[in-house]
C-alpha distance (Angstrom), angle and dihedral (degrees) to the residues before:
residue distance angle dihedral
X1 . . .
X2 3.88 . .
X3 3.95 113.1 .
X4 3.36 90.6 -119.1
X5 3.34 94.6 55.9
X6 3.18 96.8 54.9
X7 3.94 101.4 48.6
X8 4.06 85.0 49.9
X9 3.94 79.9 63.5
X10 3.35 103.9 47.4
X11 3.74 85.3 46.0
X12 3.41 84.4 74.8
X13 3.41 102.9 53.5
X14 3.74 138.9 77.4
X15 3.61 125.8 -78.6
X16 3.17 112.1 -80.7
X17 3.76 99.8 1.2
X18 4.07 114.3 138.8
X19 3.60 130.4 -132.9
X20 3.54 108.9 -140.7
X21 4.11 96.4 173.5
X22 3.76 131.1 6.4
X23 3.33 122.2 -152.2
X24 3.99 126.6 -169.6
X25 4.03 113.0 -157.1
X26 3.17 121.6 -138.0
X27 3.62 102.7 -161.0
X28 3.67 133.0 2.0
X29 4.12 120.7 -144.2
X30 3.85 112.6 -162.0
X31 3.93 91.3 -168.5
X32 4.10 107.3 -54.0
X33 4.16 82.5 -20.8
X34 3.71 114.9 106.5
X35 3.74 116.8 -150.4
X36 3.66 127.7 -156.8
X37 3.84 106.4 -157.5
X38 3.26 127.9 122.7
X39 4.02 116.6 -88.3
X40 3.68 142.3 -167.4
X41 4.14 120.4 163.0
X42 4.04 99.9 -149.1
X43 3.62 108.9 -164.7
X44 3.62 109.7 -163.4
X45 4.10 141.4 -173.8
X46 4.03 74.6 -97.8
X47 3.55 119.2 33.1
X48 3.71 145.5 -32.1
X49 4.09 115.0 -87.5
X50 3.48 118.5 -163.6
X51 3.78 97.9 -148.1
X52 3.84 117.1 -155.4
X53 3.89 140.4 -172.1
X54 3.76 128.6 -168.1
X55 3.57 143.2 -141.9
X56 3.94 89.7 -81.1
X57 3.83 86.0 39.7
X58 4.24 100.7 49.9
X59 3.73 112.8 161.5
X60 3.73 93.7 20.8
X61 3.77 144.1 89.3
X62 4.37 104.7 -129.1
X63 3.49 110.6 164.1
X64 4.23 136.8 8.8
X65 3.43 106.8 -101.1
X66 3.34 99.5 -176.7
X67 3.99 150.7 1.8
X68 3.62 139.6 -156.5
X69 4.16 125.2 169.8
X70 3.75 115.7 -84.0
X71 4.45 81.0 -118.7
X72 3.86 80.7 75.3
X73 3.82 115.8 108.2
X74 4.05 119.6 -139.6
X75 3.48 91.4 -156.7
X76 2.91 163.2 141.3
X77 3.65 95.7 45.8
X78 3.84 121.0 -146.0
X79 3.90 127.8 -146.8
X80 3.97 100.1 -159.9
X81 3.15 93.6 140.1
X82 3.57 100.6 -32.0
X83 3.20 140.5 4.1
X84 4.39 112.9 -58.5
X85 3.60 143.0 175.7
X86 3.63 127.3 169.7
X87 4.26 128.7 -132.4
X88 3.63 108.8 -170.8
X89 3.67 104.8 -53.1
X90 3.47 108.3 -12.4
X91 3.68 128.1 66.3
X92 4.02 123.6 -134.9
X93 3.86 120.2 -140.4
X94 3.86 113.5 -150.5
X95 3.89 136.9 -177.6
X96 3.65 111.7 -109.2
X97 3.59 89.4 -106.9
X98 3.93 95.5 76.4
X99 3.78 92.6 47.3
X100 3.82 92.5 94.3
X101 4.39 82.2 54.8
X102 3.30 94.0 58.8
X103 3.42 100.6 44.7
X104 3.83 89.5 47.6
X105 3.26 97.6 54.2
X106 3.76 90.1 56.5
X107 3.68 92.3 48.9
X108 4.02 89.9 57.3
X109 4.08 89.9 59.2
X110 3.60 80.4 59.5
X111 3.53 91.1 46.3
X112 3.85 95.0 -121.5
X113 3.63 106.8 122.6
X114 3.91 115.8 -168.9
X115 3.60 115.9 -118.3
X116 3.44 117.3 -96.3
X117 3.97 110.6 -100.5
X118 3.55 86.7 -154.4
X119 3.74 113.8 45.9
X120 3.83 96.7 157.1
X121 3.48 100.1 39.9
């Protein structure tokens, strides 16, 4: 994730709040609808944000389009065709990349955090 990016996000956000994983959407299903905004899924020491842009704001997270408590799970993550989880109503496409963040994040609700592949760096 560009560092950019990533301060845009936490821009967003409370003070203070953390993100622990950020995850940029691919695509966005609203039922059988596909949206093309912009998406990241921020989960935080706090919450999860669903960060959107717009069609003035393309390439960009502007405004928190949605929350959900930091208790709620992101999995489990479907490959049909691509990789999918679902948040409330809508289901978030990701790039296979970010699998290994959602699933994380998950494991730290059950207080098993993954070891870190990079301990040195």
């Amino acid at each position: 994730m560009p560092a950019h990016v990533r301060r845009q996000c936490q821009d967003l956000l409370e003070a203070g709040e953390e993100i622990g994983y950020l995850i940029p959407v691919t695509t966005v299903w609203i039922g059988s609808v596909m949206s093309g905004i912009d998406c990241y899924v921020a989960v935080t020491d706090r919450r999860i944000a669903v960060l959107t842009g717009g069609l003035r704001h393309r390439g960009r997270p502007a405004d928190v389009n949605l929350q959900y408590p930091r208790a709620t799970r992101l999995g489990p993550v479907e490959f049909a065709p691509a990789p999918t989880f679902r948040l409330g109503s809508r289901s978030y496409e990701i790039e296979d990349e970010y699998v290994a963040q959602v699933h994380a994040a998950d494991a730290e609700l059950d207080g098993l955090l993954p070891e870190d592949p990079f301990p040195d760096a």
